[in-house]
C-alpha positions as a printed NumPy array, in Angstrom:
array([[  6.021,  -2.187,  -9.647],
       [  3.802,   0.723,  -9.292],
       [  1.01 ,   1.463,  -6.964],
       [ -1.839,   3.363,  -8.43 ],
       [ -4.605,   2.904,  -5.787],
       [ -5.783,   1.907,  -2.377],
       [ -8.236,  -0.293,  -1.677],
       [-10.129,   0.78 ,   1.355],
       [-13.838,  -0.551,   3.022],
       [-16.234,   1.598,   3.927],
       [-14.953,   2.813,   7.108],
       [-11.723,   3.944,   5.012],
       [ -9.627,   1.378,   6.19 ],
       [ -6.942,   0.13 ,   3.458],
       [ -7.745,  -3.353,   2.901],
       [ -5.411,  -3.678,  -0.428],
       [ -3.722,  -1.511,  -3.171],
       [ -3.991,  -2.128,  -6.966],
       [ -0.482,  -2.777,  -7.507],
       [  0.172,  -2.415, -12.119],
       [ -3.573,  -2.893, -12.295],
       [ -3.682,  -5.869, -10.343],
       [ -5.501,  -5.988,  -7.143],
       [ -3.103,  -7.228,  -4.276],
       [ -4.197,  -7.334,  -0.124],
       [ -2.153,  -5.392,   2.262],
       [ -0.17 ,  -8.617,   3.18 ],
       [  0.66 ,  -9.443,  -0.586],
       [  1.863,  -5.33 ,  -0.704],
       [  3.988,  -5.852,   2.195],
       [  5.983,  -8.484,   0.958],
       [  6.076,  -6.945,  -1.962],
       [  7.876,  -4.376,  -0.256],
       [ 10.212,  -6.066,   1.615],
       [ 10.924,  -7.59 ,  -1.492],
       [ 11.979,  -4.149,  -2.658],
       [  9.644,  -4.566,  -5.49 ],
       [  7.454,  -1.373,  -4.811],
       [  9.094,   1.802,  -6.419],
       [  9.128,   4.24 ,  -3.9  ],
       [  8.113,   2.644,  -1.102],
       [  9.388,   0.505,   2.451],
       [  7.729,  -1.783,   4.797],
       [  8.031,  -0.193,   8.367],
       [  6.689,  -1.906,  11.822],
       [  3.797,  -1.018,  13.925],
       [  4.993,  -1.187,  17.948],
       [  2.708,  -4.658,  18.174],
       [  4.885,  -6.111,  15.256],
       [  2.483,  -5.838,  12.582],
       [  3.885,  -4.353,   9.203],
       [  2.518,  -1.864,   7.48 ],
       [  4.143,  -0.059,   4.129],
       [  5.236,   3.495,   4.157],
       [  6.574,   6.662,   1.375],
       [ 10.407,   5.9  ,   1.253],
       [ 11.222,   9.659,   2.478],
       [ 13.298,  10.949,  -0.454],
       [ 11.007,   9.551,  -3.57 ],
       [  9.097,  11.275,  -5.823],
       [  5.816,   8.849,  -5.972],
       [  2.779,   9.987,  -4.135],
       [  2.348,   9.553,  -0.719],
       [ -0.357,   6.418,   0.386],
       [ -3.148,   8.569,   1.445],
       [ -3.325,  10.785,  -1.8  ],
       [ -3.818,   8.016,  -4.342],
       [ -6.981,   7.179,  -5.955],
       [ -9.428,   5.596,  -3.815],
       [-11.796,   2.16 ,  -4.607],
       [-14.176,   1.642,  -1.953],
       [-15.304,  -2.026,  -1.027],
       [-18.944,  -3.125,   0.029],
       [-18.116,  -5.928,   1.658]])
């Protein structure tokens, strides 16, 4: 599975991705990821526990923060 874009709200958090055209949250991504079902990309851990998903280091995919943006109003 391929993700094209990151949902983010208007402060520019990510709140989700868009994951083969289909909108998933950051949770759904993550598993996703530790699923290995995201090409080119890993689930890593935040110091608190929380996971968060991450550029495998040696793909060619783009990195998180230079896809396509959709900005939420809510």
């Amino acid at each position: 599975m391929n993700v094209t874009k990151r949902i983010v709200n208007t402060k520019r958090h990510t709140i989700g991705f868009i994951i083969d055209g289909k909108r998933h949250t950051r949770g759904q991504a993550v598993r996703l990821a530790q699923r290995n079902k995201l090409n080119g990309f890993t689930v890593r851990k935040y110091g608190d526990g929380r996971y968060y998903i991450a550029t495998k280091p040696s793909q060619d995919v783009a990195r998180l923060y230079s896809l396509p943006v959709v900005v939420e109003n809510k």
